[in-house]
C-alpha beads as a LAMMPS data file, in Angstrom:
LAMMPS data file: protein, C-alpha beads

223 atoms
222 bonds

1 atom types
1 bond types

-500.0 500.0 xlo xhi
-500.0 500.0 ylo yhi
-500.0 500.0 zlo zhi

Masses

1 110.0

Atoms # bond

1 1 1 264.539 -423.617 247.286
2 1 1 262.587 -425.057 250.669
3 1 1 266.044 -426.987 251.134
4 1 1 268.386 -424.113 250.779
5 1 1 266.308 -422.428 253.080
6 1 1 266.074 -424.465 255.673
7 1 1 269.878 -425.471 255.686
8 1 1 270.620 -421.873 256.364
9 1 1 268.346 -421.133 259.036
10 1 1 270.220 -424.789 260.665
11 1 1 273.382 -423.484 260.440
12 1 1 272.197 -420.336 262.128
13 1 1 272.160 -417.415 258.777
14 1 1 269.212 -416.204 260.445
15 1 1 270.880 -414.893 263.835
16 1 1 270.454 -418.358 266.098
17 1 1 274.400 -419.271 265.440
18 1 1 275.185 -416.602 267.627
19 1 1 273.064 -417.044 270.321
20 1 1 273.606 -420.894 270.607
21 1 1 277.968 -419.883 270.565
22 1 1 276.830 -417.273 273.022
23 1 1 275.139 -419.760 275.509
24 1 1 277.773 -422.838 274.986
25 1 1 280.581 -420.273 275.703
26 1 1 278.646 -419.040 279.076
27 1 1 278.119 -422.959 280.121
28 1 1 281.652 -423.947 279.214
29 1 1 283.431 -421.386 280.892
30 1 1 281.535 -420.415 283.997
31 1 1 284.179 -418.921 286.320
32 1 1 285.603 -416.502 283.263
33 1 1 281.169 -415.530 282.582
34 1 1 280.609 -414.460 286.627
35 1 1 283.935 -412.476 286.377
36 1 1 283.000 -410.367 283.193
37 1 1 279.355 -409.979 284.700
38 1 1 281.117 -408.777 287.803
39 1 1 283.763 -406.247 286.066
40 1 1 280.443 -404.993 283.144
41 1 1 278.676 -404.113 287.547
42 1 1 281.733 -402.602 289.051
43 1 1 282.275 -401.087 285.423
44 1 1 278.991 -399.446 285.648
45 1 1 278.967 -398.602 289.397
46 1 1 282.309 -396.586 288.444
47 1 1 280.802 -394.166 285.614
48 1 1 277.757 -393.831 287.985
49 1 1 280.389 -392.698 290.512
50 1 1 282.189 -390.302 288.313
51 1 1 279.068 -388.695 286.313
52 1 1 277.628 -388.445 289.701
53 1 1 280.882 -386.746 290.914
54 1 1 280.978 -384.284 288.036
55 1 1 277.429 -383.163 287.918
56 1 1 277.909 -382.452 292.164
57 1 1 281.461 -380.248 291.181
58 1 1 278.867 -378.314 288.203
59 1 1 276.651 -377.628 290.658
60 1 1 279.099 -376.585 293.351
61 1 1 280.905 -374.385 290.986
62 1 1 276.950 -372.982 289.764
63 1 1 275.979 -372.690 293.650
64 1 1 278.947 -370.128 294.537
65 1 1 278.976 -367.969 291.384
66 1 1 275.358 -367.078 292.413
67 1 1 276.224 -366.565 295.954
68 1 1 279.504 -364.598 294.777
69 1 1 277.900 -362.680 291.860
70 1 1 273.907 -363.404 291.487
71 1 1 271.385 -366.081 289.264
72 1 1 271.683 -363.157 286.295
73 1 1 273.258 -364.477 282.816
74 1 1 273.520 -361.090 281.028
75 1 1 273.668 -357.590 281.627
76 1 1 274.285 -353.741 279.963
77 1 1 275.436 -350.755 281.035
78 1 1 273.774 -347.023 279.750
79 1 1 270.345 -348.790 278.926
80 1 1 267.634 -346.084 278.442
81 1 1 264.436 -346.638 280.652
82 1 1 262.836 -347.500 276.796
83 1 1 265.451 -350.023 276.307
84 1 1 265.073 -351.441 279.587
85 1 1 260.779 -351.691 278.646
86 1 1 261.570 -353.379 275.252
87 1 1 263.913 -355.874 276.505
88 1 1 261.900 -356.431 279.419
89 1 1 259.225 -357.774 276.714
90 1 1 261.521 -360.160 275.026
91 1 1 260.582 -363.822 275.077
92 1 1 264.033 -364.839 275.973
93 1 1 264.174 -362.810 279.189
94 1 1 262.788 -363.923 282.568
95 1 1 263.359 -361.217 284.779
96 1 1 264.978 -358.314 284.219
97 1 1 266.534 -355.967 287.410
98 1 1 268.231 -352.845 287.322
99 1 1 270.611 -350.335 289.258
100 1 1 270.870 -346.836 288.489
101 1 1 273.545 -343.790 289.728
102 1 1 272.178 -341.515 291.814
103 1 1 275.160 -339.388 292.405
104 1 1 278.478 -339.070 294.615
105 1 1 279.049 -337.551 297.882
106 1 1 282.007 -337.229 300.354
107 1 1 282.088 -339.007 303.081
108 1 1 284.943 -338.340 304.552
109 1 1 286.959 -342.171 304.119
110 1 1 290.336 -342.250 305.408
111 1 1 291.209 -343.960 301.616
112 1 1 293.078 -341.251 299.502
113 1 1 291.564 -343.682 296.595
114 1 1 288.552 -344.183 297.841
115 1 1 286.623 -340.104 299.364
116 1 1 283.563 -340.807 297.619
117 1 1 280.550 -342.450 298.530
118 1 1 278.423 -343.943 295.131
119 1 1 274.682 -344.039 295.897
120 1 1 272.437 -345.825 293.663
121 1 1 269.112 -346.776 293.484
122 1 1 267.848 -350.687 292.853
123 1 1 264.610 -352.324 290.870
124 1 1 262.383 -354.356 292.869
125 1 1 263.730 -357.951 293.494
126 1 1 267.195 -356.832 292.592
127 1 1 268.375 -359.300 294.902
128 1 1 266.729 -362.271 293.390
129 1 1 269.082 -362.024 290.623
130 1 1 272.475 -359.867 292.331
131 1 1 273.570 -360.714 295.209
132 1 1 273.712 -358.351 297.887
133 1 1 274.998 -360.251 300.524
134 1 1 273.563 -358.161 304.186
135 1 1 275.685 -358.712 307.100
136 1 1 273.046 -356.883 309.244
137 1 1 269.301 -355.249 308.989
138 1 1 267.288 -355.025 305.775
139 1 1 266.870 -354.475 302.639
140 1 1 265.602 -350.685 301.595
141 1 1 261.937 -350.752 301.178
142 1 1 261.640 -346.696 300.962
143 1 1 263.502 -343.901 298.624
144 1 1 265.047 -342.796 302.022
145 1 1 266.552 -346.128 303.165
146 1 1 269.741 -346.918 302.407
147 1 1 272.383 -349.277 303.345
148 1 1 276.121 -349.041 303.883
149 1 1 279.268 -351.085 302.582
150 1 1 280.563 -352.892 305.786
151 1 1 283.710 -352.391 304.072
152 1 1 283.512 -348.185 304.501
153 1 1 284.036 -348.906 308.038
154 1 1 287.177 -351.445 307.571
155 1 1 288.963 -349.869 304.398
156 1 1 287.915 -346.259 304.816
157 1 1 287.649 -345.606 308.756
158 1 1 283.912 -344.007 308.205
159 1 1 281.643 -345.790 310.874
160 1 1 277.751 -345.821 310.804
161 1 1 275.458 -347.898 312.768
162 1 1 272.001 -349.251 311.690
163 1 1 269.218 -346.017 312.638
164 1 1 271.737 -343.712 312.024
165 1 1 270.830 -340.543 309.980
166 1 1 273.578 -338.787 307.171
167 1 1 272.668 -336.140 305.369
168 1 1 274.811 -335.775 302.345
169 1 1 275.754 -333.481 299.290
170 1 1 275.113 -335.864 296.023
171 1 1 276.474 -334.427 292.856
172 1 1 278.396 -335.695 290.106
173 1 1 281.962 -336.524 290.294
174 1 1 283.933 -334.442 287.681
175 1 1 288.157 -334.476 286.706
176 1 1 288.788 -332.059 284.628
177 1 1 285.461 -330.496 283.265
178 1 1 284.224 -335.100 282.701
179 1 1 282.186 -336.420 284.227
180 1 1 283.619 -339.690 285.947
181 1 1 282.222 -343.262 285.685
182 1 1 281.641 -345.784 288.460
183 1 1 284.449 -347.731 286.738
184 1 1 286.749 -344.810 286.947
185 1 1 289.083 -345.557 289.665
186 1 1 290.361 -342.561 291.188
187 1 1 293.605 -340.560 290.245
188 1 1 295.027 -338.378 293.494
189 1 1 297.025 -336.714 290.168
190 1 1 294.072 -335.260 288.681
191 1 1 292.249 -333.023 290.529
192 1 1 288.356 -334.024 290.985
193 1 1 285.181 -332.123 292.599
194 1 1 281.487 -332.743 293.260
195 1 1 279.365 -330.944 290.803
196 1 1 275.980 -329.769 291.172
197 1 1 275.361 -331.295 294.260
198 1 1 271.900 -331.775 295.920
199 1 1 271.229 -332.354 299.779
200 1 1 269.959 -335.962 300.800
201 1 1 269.213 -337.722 304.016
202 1 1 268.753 -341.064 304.135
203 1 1 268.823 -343.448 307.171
204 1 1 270.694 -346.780 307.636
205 1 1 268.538 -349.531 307.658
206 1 1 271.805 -352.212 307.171
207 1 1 275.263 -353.379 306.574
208 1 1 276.260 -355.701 303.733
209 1 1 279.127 -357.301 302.201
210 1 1 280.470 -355.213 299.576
211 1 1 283.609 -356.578 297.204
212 1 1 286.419 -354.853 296.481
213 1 1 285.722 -352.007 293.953
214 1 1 287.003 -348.576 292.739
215 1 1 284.199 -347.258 295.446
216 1 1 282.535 -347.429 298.120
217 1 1 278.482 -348.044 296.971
218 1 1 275.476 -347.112 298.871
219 1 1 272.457 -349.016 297.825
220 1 1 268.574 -347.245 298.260
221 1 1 265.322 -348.404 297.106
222 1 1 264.271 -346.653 293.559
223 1 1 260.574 -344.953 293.624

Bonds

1 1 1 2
2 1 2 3
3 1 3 4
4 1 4 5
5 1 5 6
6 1 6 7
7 1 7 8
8 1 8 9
9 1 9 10
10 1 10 11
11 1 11 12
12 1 12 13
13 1 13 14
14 1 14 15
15 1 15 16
16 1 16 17
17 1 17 18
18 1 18 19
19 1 19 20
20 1 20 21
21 1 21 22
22 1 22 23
23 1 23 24
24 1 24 25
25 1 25 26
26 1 26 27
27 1 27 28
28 1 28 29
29 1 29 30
30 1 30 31
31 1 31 32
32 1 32 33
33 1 33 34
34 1 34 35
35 1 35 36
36 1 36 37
37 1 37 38
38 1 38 39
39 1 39 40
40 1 40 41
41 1 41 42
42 1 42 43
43 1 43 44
44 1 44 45
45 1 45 46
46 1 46 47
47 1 47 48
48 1 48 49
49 1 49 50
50 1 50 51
51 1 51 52
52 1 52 53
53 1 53 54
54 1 54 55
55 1 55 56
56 1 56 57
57 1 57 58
58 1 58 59
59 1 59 60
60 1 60 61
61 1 61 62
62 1 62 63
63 1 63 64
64 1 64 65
65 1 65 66
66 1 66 67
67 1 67 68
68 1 68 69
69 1 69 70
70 1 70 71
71 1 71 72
72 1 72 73
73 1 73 74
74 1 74 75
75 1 75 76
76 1 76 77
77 1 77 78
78 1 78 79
79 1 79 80
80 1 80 81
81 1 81 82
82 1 82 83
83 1 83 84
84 1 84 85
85 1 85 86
86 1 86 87
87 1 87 88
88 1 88 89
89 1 89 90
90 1 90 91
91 1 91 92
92 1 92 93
93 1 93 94
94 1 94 95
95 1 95 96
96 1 96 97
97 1 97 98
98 1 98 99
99 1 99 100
100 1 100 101
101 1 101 102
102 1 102 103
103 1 103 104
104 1 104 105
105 1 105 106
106 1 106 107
107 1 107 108
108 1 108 109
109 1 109 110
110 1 110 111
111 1 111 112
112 1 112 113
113 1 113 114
114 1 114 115
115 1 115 116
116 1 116 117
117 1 117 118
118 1 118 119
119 1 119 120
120 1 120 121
121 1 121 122
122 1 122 123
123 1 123 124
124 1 124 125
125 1 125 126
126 1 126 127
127 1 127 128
128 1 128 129
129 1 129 130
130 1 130 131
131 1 131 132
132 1 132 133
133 1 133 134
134 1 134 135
135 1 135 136
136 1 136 137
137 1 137 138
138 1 138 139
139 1 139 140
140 1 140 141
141 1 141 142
142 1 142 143
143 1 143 144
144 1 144 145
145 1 145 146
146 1 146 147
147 1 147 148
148 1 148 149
149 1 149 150
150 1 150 151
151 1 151 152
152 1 152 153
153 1 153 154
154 1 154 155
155 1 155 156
156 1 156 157
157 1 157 158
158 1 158 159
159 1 159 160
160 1 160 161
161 1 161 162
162 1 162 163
163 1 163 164
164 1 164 165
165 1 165 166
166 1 166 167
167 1 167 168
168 1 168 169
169 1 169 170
170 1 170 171
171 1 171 172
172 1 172 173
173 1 173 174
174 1 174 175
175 1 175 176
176 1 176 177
177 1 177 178
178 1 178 179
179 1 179 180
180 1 180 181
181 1 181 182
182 1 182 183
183 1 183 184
184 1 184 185
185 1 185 186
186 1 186 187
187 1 187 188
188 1 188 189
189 1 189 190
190 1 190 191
191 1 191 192
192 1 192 193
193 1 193 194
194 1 194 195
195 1 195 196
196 1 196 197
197 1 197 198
198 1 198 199
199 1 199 200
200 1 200 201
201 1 201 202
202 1 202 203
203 1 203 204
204 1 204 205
205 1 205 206
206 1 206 207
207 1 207 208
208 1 208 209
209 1 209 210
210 1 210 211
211 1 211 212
212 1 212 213
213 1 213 214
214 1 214 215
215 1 215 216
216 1 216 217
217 1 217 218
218 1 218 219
219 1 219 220
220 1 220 221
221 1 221 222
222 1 222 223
């Protein structure tokens, strides 16, 4: 049994036949070793290169959908102020901000699609998660602060300048006895009025970039 052993182990059962046809291949062929070692480097260097390359396009493509759109992964429209407290408390949500309609007002825009003015009111750090890109001023800080579309001025002909006062008439916007949504573009076929509208002054305390939408959106600080 000692014999049978030991004639396996010499003729390498145990693992050593591979590593002794391993190092005589290395020593007898020396040129073809130093070129395989070289292609394995370059090999590697090349993935490095490309995971590198993909992981800097991710975070490109990461980096200007926050600047375009915000850092938020989820959002809901109608959410009660309950709602908003409950899900506020779940473990899987890190922040939570919010915007809510205040109301519509003329404003006398040059835009047959666009004669309304949307105010709405923003949560503390609403920024930190949508991006409200300023092109001048500040933020809001008070509920009589507000800041204007730069776009009003270049789409609607309605100019304001930073310390300016308006006073305006916020109501709802009804067509036809319904109230309208923010996402309701609007129809010059179907007649539409402010309803129930409510004197506000607010002063401009900036300018910011504002995308194309069915409206033109004033943003205030919420109380």
């Amino acid at each position: 049994m000692r014999k049978n052993v030991h004639r396996a182990s010499e003729y390498g059962f145990g693992g050593n036949v591979f590593h002794k046809f391993t190092r005589q291949s290395l020593k007898a062929n020396r040129t073809r070793t130093l070129v395989t070692v070289v292609g394995i480097i370059l090999s590697m260097a090349l993935f490095t290169v490309v995971m590198e390359g993909i992981y800097s396009g991710l975070q490109f493509l990461i980096s200007v959908a926050v600047e375009s759109s915000g850092n938020w992964q989820g959002s809901s429209v109608g959410v009660t102020s309950s709602q908003l407290h409950d899900l506020s408390k779940e473990d899987e949500v890190d922040r939570v901000a919010y915007w809510q309609q205040i109301g519509w007002a003329e404003i006398g825009s040059e835009n047959e699609y666009k004669p309304y003015l949307l105010i709405v009111s923003i949560s503390d750090h609403f920024s930190d998660l949508v991006s409200v890109r300023l092109e001048s001023g500040r933020m809001p800080e008070h509920e009589n602060e507000i800041i204007l579309p730069t776009h009003l001025q270049s789409n609607g002909g309605v100019s304001y300048q930073i310390g300016d006062t308006l006073t305006l008439d916020v109501g709802k916007r009804m067509a036809e006895g319904v109230e309208c949504s923010a996402q309701m573009p609007y129809d010059t076929q179907v007649p539409e009025y402010i309803a129930e509208g409510t004197a506000k002054t607010y002063t401009v305390v900036g300018m910011y970039q504002e995308t194309q939408g069915v409206c033109h959106t004033a943003i205030h600080r919420s109380v």
